[in-house]
N, C-alpha and C positions, 0 to 999 in steps of 0.2 A: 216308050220303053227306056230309052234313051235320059228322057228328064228324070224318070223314076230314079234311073240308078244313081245317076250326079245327085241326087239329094240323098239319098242312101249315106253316099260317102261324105256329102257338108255333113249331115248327120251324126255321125261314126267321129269327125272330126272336134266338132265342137263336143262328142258327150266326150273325149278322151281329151279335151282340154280341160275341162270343168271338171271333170271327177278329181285328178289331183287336188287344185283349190279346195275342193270340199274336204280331199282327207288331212291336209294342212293347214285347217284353220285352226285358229285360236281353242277353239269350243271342244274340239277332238284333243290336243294336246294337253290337258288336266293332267295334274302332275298329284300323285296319289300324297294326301296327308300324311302317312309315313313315309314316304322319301323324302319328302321335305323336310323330316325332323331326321332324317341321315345323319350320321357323325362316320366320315374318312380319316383314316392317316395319313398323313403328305407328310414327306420331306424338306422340311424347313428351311436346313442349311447342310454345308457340306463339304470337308475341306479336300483337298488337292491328295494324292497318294505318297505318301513317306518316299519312294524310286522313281527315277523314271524308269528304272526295267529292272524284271524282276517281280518278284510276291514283295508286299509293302502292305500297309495298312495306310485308312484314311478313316474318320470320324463323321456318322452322318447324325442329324436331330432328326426324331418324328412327331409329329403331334397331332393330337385330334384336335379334327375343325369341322363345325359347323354349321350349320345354314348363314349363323350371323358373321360368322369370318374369324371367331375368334378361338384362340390355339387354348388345349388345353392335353391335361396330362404328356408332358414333352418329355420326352427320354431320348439320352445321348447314348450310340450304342460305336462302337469299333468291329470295321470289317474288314477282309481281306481285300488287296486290288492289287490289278496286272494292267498295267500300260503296255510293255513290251515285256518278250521271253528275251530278245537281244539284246545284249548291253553291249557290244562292239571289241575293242580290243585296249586292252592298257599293255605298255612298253616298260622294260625295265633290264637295267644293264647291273650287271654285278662285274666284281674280280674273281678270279678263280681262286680258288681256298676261302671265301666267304660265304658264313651260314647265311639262308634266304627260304622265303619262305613265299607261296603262294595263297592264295585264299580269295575262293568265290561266294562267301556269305557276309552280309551288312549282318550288322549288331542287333537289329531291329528284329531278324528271321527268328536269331538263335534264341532268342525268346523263346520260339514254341517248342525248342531241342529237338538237334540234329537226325533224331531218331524219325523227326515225322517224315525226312527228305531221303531220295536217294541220289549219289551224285558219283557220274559217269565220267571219267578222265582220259582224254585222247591224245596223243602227242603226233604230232610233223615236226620229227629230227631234224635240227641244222637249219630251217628257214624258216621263216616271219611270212606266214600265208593265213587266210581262212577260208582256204579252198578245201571243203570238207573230205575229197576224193583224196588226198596226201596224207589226212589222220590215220593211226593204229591206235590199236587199243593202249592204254594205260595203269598198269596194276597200281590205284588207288582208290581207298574207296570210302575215305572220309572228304571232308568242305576242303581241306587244305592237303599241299604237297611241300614238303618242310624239306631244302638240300640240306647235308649236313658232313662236311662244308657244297656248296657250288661245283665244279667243275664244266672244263669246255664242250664235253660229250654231252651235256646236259643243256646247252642250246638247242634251242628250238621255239617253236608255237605251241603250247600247254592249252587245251579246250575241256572246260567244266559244263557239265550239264547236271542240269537240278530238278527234278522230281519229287511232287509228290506221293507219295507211297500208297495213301489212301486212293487212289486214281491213276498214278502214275500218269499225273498230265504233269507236260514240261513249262516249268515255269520261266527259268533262266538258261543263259547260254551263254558263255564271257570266256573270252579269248587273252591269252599272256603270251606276249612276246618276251623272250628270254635271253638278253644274248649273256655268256660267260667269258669276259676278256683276261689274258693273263697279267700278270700285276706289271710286267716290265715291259706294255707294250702303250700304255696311255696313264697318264695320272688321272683319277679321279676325285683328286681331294677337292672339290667346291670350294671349301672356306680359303684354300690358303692363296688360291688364282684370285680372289676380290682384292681390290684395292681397301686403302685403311677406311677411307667413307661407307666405302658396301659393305665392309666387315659391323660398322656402326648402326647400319643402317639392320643388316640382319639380326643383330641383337635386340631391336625394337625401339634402338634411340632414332628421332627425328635429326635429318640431315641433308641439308638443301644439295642435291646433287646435279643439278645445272648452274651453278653457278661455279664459274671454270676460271673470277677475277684475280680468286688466289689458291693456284695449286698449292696440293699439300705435299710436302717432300717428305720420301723414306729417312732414317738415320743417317743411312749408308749413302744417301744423296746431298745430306746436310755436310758430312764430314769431306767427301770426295771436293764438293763444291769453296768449301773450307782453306783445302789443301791447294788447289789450284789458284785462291785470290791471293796466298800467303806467298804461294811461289813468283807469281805474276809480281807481287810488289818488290819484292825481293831481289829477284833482277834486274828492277826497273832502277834499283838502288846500285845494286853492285854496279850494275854498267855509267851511271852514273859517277859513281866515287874511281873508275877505272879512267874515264875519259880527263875526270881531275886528275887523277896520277899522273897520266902521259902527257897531257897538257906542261905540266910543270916537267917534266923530264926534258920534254921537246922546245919548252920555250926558247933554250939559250941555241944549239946548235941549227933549228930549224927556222926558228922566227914566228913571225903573225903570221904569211902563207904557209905553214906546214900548219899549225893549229887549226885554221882557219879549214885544209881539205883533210885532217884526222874527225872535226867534227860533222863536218857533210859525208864521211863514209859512215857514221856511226850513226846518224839520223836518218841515213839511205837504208841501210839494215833494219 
C-alpha cells in the first residue's frame, strides 16, 4: 500500500513537471498573422520640461512602427508637465518708497491666459519663514501683487499658489521673501560700491581682474598722490637752500666745527 502511494506522488510529480513544458513550447506560442502585421505608436523622442516646478510644457514625437522597425507617419505634438508644485523661495530686499512688484507665473503659462488659473495669496507679516501654520490670508487675486510704492509694514513671506480651475489641482507653490528697508539705514546702489574694473566688467567689456601687477588709481588718488611727491621735493629743496644760508652766515663767527655740528643736526632730523 505503502509503494502504491510513493508512486502515485513520483507520478503527480513528473506529470506537473511536464505539463508546463508542453504548454510552453515553440508549437503552442503561434503568433496569429495579424498581429504580426500590427502597427503601434511609440514615443520616439522627447524633450526635458520648460520648469523645473510648476506647469511647463515639453515636446514629445510619435510614430508608427512595425513588425519591420520602421517609423512612419511621426507627428510632433506639445504637452503639459509637472516635475514639482514646489518651487522653494526667492529673496528680495527693496527701499521703502520704492514701487515693486511680485509675480508667480513664467511667460511660458500666460500663454494659455491667466483666466485658466486660480491663484491664492498668503502672507506671514514681518518674517522670512515657510512654515505654513504662520500664513493668513491674502486679499489678491491675480498672478501678481504690485507695492505702490513698498513700504516697511509690507515685509514679510508672500506665498502664491496656482490652480487649475478646470480641476483645481495645485500646480505651483512659490514663496517671496520681502524685506522693506528705509532709504537712510543702508545704501543699496550696486553700481556705485564696484570699483572702476567691476563697473567695466558689468558693462560687458572684458577685463582681466586678477591681475593686481598694476593697480588702477581713482582721479582723486592720482591728484592726492601728486600733491604729496610736489611737497616731498620741495622741502627737500628748501631745507637744502636753508642749510646754504646759515652755512654762509655761520662761517665767519663759528668756523668749520660749528658748520660742521649745524649739518649733523639737519641730517639727524
Amino acid at each position: 500500500m505503502k509503494t502504491l502511494a510513493t508512486s502515485c506522488i513520483r507520478g503527480s510529480l513528473v506529470l506537473a513537471f511536464y505539463v508546463p513544458l508542453a504548454l510552453t513550447s515553440p508549437k503552442t506560442l503561434a503568433i496569429p498573422d495579424k498581429l504580426q502585421e500590427a502597427v503601434g505608436k511609440v514615443i520616439v523622442n522627447a524633450t526635458s520640461c520648460t520648469v523645473t516646478c510648476g506647469l511647463g510644457y515639453k515636446e514629445e514625437t510619435v510614430c508608427e512602427v512595425g513588425p519591420d522597425g520602421i517609423r512612419r507617419k511621426c507627428e510632433s505634438q506639445r504637452l503639459e508637465c509637472l516635475t514639482s508644485w514646489i518651487c522653494g523661495m526667492l529673496h528680495f530686499t527693496v527701499l521703502d518708497g520704492e514701487e515693486f512688484e511680485l509675480s508667480c507665473l513664467s511667460s511660458d503659462i500666460l500663454e494659455i491666459g491667466q483666466e485658466a488659473f486660480r491663484f491664492t495669496w498668503r502672507l506671514a507679516r514681518g518674517i522670512i519663514s515657510t512654515n505654513d501654520e504662520v500664513f493668513r490670508p491674502f486679499q489678491a487675486y491675480s498672478h501678481f501683487v504690485r507695492f505702490r510704492p513698498a513700504q516697511e509694514y509690507d515685509s514679510g513671506t508672500y506665498r502664491c499658489d496656482v490652480q487649475l480651475l478646470k480641476n483645481l489641482r495645485l500646480i505651483k507653490r512659490l514663496y517671496f521673501g520681502l524685506r522693506v528697508l528705509p532709504p537712510k539705514l543702508v545704501n543699496l546702489n550696486f553700481h556705485q560700491s564696484l570699483t572702476e574694473e567691476q563697473k567695466l566688467v558689468d558693462e560687458g567689456l572684458e577685463v582681466n581682474l586678477d591681475n593686481h601687477s598694476k593697480p588702477h588709481h581713482t582721479k582723486w588718488q592720482k591728484k592726492v598722490a601728486s600733491a604729496l611727491g610736489i611737497g616731498i621735493a620741495g622741502g627737500v629743496v628748501a631745507g637744502m637752500l636753508a642749510i646754504v644760508a646759515m652755512c654762509r652766515v655761520l662761517r665767519g663767527p663759528c668756523g668749520a666745527d660749528c658748520l660742521r655740528s649745524l649739518q649733523v643736526l639737519f641730517l639727524r632730523d
